[in-house]
Backbone as CSV, one residue per row, in Angstrom:
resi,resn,N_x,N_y,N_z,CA_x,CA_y,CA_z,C_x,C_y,C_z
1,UNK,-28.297,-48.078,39.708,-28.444,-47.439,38.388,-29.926,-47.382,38.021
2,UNK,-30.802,-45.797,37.855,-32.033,-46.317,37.303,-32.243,-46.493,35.639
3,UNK,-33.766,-47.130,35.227,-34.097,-47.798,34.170,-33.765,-46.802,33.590
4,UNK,-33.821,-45.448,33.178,-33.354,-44.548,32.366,-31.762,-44.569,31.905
5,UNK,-30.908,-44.666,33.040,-29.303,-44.372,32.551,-29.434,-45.897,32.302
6,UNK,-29.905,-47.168,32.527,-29.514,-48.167,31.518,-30.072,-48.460,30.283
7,UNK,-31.156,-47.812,29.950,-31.870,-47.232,28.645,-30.659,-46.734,27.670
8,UNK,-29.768,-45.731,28.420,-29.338,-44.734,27.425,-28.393,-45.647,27.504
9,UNK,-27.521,-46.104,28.238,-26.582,-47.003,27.802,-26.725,-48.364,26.379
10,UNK,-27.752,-48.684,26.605,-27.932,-49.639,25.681,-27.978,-49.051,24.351
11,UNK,-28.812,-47.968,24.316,-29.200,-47.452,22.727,-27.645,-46.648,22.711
12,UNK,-26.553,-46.154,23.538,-25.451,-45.513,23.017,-24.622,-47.048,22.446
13,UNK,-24.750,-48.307,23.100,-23.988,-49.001,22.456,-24.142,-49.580,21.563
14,UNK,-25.583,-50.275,20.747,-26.265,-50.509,19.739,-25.665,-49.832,18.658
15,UNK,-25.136,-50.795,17.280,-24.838,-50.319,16.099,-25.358,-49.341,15.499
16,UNK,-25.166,-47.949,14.752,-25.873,-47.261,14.248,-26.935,-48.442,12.629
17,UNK,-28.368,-47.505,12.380,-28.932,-48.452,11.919,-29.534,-47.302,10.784
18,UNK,-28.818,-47.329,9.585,-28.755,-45.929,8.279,-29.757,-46.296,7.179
19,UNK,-30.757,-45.873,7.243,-31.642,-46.125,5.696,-31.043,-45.396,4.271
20,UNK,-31.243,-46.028,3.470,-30.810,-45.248,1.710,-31.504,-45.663,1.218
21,UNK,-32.510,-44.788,0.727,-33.459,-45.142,-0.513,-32.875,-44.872,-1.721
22,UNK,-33.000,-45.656,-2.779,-32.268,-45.861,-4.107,-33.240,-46.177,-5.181
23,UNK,-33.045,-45.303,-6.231,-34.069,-45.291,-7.104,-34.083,-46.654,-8.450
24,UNK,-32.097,-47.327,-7.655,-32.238,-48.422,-8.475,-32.429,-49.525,-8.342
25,UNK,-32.367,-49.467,-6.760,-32.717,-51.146,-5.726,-34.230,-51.776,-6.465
26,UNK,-34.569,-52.390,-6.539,-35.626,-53.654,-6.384,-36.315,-54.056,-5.566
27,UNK,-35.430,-54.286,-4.604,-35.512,-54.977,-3.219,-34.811,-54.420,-2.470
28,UNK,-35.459,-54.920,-1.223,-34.576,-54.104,0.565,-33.430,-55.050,0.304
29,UNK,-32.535,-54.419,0.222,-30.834,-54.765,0.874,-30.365,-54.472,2.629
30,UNK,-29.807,-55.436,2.888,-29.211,-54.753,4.349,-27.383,-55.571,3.994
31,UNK,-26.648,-54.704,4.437,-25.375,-54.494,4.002,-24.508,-54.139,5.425
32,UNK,-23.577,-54.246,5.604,-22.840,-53.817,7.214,-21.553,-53.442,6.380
33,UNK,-21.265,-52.103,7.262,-20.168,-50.944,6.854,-19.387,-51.476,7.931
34,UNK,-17.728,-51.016,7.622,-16.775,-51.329,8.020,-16.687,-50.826,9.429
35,UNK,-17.378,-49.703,9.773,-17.554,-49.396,11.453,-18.787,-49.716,12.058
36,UNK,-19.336,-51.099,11.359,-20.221,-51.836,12.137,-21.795,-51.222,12.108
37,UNK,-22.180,-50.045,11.114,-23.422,-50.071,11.258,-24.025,-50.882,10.461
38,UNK,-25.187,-50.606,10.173,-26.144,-51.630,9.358,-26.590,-50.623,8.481
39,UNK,-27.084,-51.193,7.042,-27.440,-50.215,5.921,-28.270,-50.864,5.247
40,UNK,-29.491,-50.219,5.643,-31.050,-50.937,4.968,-31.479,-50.241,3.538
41,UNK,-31.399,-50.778,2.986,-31.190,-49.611,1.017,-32.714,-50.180,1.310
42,UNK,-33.609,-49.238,0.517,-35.233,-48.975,0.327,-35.103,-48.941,-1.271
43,UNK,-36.062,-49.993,-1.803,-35.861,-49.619,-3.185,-37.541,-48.190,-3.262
44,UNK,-37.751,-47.860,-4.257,-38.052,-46.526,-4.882,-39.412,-47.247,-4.442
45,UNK,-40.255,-47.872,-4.136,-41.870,-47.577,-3.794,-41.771,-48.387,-2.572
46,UNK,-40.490,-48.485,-1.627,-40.616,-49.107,-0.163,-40.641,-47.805,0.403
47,UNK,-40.649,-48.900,1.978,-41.094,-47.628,3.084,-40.009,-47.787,3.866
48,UNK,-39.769,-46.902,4.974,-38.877,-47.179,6.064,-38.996,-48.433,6.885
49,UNK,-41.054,-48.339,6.959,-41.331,-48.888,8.172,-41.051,-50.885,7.793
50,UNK,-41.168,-50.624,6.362,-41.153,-52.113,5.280,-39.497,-52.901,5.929
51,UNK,-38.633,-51.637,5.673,-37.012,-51.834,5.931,-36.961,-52.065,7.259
52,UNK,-37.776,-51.521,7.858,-37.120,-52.114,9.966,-37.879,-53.689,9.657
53,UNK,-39.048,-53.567,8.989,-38.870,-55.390,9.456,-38.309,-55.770,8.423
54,UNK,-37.979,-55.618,7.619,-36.646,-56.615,6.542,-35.647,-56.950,7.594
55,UNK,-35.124,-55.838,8.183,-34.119,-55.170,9.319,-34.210,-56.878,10.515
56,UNK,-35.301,-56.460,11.079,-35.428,-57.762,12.282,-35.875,-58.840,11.334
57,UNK,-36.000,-59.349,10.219,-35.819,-60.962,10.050,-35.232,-60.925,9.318
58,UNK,-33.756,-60.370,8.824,-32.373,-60.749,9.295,-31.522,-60.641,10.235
59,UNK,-31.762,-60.096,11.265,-31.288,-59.736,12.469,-30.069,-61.166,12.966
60,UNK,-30.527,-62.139,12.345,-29.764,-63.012,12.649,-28.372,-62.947,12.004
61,UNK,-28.913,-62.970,10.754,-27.408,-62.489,9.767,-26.843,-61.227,9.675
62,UNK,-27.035,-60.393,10.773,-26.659,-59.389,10.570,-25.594,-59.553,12.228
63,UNK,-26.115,-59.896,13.031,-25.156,-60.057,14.337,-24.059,-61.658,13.590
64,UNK,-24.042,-62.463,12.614,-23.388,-63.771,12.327,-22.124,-62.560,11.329
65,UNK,-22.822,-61.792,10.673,-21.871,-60.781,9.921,-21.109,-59.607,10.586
66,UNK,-21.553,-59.232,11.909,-20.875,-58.071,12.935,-19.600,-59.438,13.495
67,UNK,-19.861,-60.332,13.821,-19.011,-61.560,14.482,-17.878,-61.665,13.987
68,UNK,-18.280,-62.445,12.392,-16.742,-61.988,11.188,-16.199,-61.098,11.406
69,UNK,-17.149,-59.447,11.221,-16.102,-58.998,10.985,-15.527,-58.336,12.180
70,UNK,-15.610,-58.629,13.223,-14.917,-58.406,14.538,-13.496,-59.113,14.577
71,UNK,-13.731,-60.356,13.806,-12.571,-61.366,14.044,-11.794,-61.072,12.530
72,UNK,-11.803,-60.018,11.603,-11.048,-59.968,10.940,-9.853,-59.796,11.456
73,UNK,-8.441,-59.414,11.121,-7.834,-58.498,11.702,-7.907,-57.244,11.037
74,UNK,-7.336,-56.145,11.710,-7.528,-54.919,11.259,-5.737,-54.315,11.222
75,UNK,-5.582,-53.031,10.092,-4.565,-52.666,10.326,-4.278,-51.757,11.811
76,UNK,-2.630,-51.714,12.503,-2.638,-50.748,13.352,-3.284,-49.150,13.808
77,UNK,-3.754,-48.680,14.843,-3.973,-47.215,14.424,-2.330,-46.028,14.208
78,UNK,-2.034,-46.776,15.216,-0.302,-45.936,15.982,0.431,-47.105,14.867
79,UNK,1.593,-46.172,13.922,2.651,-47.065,13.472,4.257,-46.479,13.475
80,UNK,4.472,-47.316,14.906,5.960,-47.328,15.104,7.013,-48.297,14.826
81,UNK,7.921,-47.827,15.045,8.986,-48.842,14.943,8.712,-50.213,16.037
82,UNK,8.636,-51.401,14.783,8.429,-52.267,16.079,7.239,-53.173,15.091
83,UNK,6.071,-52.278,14.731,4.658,-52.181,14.299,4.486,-53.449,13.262
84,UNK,4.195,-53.714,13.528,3.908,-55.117,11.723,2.645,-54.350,11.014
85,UNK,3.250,-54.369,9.889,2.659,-53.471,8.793,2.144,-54.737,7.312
86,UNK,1.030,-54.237,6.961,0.991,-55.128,5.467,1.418,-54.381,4.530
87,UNK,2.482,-55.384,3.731,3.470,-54.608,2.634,3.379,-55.408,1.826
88,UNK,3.165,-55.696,0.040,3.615,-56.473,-0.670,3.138,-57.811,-0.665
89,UNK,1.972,-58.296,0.387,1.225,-59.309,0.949,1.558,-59.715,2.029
90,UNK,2.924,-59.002,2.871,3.540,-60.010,4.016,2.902,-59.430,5.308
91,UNK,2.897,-59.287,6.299,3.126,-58.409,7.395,4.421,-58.460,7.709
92,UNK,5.055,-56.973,8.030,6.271,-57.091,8.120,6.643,-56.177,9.180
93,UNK,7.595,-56.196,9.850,7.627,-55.349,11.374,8.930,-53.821,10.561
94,UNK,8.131,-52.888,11.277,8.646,-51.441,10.986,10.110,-51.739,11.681
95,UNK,11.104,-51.365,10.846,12.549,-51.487,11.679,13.096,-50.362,11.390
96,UNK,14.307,-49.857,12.196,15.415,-48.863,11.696,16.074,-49.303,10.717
97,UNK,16.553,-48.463,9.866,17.236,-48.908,8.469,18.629,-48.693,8.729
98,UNK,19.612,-48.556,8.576,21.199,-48.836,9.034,21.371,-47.358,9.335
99,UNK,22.071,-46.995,10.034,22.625,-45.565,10.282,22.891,-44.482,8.770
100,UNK,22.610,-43.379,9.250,22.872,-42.548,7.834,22.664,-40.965,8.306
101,UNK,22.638,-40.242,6.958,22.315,-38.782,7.264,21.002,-38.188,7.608
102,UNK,20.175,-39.314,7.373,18.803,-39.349,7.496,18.160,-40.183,8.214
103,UNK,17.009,-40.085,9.079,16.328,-41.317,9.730,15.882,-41.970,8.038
104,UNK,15.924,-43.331,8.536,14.782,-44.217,7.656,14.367,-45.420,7.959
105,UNK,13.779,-46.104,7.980,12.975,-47.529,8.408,12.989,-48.285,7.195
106,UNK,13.016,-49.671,7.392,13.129,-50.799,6.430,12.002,-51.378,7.028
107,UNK,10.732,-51.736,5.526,9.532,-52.520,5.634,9.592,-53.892,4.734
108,UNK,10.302,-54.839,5.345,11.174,-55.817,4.159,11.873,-55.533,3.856
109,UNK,12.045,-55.656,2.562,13.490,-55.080,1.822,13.397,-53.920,1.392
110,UNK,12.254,-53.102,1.297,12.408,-51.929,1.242,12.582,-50.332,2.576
111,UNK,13.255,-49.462,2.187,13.254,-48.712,2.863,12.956,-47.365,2.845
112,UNK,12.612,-46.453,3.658,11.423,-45.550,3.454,12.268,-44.680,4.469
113,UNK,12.878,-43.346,4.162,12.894,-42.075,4.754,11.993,-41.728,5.447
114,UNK,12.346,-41.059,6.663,11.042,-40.604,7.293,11.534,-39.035,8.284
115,UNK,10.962,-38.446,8.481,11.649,-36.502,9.168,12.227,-37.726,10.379
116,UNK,11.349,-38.303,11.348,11.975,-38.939,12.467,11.558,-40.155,12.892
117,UNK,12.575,-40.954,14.052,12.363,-42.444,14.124,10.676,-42.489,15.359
118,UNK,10.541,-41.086,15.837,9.972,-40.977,17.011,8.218,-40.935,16.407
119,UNK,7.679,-41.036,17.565,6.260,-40.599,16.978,5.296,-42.113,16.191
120,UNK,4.438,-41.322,15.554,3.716,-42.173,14.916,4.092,-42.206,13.143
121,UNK,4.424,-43.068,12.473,4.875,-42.999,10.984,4.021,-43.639,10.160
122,UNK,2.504,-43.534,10.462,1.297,-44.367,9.421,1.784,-43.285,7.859
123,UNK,1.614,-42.022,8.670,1.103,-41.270,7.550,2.360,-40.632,6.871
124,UNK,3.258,-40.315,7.097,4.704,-40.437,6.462,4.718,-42.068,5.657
125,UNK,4.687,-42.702,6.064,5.226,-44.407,5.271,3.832,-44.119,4.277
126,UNK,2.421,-44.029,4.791,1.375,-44.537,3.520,1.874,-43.572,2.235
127,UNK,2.470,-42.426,2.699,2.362,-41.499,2.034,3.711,-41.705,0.624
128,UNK,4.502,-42.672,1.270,5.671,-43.345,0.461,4.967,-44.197,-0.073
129,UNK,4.202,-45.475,0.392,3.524,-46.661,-0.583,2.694,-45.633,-0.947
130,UNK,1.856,-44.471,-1.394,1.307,-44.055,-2.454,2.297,-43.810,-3.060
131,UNK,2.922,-43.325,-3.104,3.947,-42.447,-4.288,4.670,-43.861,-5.275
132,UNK,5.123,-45.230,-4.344,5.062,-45.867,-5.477,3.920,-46.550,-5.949
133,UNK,2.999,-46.892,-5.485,1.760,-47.328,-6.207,1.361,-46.569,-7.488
134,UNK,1.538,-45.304,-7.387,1.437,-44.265,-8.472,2.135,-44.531,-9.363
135,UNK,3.576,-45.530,-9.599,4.083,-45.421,-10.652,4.088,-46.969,-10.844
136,UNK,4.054,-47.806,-9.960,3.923,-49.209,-10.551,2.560,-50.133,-10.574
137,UNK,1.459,-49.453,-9.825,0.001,-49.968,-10.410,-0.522,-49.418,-12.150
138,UNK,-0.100,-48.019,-12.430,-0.362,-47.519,-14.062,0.339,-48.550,-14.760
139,UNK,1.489,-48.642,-14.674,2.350,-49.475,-15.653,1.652,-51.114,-15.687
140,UNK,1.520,-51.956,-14.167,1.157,-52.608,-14.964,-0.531,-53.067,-15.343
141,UNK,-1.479,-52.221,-14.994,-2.310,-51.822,-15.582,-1.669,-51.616,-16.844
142,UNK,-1.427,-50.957,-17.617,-1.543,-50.473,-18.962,-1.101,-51.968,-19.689
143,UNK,-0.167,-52.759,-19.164,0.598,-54.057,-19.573,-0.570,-54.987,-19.389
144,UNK,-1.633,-55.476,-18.744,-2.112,-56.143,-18.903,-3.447,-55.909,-20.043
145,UNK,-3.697,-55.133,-19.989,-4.577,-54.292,-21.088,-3.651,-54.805,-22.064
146,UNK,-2.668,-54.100,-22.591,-2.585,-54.429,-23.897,-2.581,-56.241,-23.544
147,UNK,-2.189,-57.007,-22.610,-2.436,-58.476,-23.233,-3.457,-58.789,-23.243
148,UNK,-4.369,-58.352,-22.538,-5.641,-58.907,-22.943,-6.823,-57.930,-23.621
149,UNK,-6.642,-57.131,-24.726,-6.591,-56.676,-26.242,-7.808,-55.538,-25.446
150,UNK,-7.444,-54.548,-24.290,-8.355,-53.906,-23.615,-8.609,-52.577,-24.303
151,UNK,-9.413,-52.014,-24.474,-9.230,-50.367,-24.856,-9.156,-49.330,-23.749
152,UNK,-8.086,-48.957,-22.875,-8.100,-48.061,-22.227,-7.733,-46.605,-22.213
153,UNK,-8.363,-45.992,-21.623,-8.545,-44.230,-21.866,-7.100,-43.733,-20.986
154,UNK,-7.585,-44.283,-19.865,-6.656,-43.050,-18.441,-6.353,-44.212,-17.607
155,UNK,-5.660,-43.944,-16.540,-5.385,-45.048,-15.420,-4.905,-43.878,-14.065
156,UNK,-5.812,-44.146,-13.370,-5.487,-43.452,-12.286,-5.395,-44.320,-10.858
157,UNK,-4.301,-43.556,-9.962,-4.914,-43.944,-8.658,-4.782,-43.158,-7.651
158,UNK,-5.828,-43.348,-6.950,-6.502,-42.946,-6.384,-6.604,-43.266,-4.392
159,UNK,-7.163,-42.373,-3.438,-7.573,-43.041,-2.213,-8.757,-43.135,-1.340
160,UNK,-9.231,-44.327,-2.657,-10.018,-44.856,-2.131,-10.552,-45.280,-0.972
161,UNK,-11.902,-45.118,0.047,-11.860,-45.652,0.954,-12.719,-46.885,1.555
162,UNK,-13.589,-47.180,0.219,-14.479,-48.562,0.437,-14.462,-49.382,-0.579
163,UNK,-13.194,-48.872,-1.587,-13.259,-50.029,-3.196,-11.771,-50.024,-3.299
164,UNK,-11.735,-51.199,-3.961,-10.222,-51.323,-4.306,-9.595,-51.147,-6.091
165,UNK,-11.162,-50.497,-6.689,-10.883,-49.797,-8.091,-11.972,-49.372,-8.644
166,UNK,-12.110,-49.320,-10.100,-13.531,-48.621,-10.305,-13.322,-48.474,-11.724
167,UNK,-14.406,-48.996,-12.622,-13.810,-48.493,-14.511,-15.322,-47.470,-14.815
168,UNK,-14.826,-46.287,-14.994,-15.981,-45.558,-15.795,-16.172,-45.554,-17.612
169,UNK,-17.282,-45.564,-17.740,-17.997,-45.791,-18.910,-17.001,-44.937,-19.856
170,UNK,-16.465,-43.685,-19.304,-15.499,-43.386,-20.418,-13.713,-44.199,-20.637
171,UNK,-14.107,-45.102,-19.927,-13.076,-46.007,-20.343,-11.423,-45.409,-19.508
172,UNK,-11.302,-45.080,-18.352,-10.494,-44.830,-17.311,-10.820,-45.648,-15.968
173,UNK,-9.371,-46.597,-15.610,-9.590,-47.364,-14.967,-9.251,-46.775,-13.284
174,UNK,-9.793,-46.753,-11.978,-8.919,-46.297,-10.911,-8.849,-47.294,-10.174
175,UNK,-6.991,-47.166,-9.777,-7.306,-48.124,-8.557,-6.752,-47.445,-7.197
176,UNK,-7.018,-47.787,-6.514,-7.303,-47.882,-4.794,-5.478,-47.744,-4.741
177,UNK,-4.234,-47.070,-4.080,-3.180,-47.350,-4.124,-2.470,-48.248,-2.808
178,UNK,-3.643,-48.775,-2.141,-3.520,-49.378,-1.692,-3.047,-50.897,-1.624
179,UNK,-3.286,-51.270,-2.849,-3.305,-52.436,-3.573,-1.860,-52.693,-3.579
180,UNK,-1.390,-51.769,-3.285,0.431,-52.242,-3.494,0.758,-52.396,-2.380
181,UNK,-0.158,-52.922,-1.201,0.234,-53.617,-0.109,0.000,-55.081,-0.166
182,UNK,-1.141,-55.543,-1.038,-1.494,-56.457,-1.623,-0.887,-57.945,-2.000
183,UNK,-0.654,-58.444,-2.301,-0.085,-59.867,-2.905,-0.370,-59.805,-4.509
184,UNK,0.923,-59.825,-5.134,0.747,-59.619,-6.845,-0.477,-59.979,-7.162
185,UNK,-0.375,-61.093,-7.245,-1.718,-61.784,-7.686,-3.096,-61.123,-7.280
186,UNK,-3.083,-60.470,-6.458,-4.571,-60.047,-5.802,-4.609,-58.516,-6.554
187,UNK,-3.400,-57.802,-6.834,-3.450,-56.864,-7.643,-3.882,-56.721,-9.047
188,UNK,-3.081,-57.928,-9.429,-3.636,-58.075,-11.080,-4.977,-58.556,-10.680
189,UNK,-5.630,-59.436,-9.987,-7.152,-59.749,-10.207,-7.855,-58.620,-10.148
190,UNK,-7.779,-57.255,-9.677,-8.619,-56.376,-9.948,-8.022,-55.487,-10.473
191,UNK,-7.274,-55.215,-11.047,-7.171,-54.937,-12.414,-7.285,-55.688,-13.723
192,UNK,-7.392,-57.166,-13.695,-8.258,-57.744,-14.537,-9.933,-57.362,-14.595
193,UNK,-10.381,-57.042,-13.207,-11.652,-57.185,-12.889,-12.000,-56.089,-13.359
194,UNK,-11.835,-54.629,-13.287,-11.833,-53.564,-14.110,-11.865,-53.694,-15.473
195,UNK,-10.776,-53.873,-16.014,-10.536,-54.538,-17.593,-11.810,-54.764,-17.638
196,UNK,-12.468,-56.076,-17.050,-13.038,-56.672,-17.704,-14.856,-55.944,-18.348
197,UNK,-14.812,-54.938,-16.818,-15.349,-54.047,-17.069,-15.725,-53.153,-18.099
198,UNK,-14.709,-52.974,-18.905,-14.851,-52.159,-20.245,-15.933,-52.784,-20.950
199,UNK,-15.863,-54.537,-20.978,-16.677,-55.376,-21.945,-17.881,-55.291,-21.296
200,UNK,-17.684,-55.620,-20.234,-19.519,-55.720,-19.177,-19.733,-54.572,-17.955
201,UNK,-20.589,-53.542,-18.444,-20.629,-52.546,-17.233,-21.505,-53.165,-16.199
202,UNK,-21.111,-54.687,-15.635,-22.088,-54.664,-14.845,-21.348,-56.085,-14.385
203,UNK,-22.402,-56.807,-13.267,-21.439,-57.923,-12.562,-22.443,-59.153,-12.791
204,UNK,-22.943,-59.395,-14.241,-23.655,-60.374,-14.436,-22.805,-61.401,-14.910
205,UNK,-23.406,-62.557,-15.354,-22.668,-64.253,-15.240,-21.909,-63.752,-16.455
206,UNK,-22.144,-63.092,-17.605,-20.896,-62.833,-18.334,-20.165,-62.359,-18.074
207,UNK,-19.989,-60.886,-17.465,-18.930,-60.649,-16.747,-17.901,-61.455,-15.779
208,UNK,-18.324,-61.915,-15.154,-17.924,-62.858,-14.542,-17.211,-64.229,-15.307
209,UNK,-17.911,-64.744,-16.281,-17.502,-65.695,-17.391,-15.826,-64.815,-17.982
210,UNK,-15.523,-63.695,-17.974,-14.867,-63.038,-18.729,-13.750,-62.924,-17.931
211,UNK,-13.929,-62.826,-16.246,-12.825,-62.218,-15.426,-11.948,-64.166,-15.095
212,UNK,-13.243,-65.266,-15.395,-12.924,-66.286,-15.272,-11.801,-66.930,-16.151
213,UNK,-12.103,-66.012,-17.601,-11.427,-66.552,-18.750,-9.417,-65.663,-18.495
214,UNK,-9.760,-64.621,-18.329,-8.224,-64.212,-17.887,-7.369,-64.039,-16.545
215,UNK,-8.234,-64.345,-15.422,-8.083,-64.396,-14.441,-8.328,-65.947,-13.315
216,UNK,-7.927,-67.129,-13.973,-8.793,-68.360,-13.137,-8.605,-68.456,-11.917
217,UNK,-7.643,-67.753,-11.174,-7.686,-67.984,-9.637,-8.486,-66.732,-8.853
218,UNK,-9.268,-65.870,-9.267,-10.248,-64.696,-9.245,-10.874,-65.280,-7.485
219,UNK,-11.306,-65.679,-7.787,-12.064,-66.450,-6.235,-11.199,-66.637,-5.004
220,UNK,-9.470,-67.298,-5.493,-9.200,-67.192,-4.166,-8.425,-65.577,-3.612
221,UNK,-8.257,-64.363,-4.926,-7.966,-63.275,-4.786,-9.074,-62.734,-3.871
222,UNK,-10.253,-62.755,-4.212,-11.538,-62.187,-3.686,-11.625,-62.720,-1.765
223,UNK,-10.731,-64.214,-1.934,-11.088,-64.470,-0.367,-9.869,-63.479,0.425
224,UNK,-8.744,-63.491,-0.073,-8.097,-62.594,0.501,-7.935,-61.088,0.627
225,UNK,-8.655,-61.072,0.071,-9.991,-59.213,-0.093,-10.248,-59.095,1.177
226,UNK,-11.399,-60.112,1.295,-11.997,-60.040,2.383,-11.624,-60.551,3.998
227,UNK,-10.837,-61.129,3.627,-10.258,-62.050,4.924,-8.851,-60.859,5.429
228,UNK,-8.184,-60.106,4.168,-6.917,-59.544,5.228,-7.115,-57.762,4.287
229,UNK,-8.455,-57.313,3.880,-8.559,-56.101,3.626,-8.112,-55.187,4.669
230,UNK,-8.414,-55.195,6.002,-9.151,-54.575,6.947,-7.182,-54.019,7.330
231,UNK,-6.316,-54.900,7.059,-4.933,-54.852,7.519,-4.478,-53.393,6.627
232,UNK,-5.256,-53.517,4.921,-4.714,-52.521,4.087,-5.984,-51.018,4.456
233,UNK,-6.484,-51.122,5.628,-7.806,-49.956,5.882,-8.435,-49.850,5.175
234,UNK,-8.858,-50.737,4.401,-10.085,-50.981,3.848,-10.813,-52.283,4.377
């Protein structure tokens, strides 16, 4: 093999490495995206050349953070019968649902129509957990608002593909409908976390003081964010 084709090999396998200059950063950020590149944010009077060495002296924490998240697990690409799926917080294996006029599959105790048993069924089934996320993330969104004395505009959801909600300044909350694969508890924490949003547009120690006051197990919701997101494709 000569030094050239193992040249190109190396730089084709090397993480992509994305600059964003941001007119609101401060400081160089480096951040790692869910398909493993690296993301060096430039605040408004940095340079590129400033961000490649921010870039190499973290280099350490940036291969300790590619490691994690290698060893997350991730959801299936292909989902057949058979498939363990995250539903409701469990993983649960795609089954046939009892004989009928219709194919359908049972994901737990629930069961989901589908055109056929054959093939791949990600996008038929997600397309069922949206349709109920749509009617039981609004509701209890709107229910926890009124208990904890919120002023809300709209409640939408949405498909999201790097957040699991979002509150805009005009007072409409979205969440991710993903979340109704979730574990109750991890649902209401960000929709508390939104809420709480209305009071603090921002993620300073009061805010935080606030999501603490109606939400006290917030921290171990957040570890299971991060530890079994990757199952709900995010």
């Amino acid at each position: 093999m000569s030094d050239e084709q193992q040249n190109f090999e190396s730089v084709a396998e090397e993480p992509p490495l994305v600059f964003v200059r941001s007119d609101r950063a401060r400081n160089y950020r480096l951040t790692l995206r869910k398909d493993g590149a690296a993301v060096a944010t430039i605040p408004v009077r940095g340079s590129e050349r400033a961000a490649r060495r921010f870039v190499e002296l973290h280099r350490d924490w940036l291969e300790r953070a590619r490691a994690r998240q290698a060893r997350k697990p991730r959801a299936a690409t292909v989902w057949a019968v058979g498939t363990a799926v995250l539903w409701r917080g469990e993983l649960g294996e795609i089954r046939i649902a009892a004989e009928g006029e219709r194919p359908a599959v049972c994901v737990a105790a629930d069961v989901f129509r589908v055109p056929s048993l054959e093939g791949d069924l990600r996008a038929v089934l997600e397309a069922r957990f949206a349709r109920l996320a749509r009617i039981e993330l609004p509701a209890r969104a709107w229910e926890l608002a009124a208990e904890t004395g919120v002023d809300v505009k709209h409640v939408t959801v949405r498909n999201q593909r790097s957040r699991w909600g979002s509150c805009s300044a005009g007072g409409t909350i979205s969440l991710n409908w993903r979340l109704i694969q979730a574990p109750e508890s991890v649902r209401d924490y960000i929709v508390y976390h939104e809420l709480m949003h209305r009071r603090e547009m921002n993620h300073s120690a009061r805010f935080w003081a606030r999501v603490e006051a109606v939400c006290p197990a917030w921290r171990d919701a957040e570890r299971w964010l991060k530890s079994n997101g990757g199952l709900a494709g995010l």
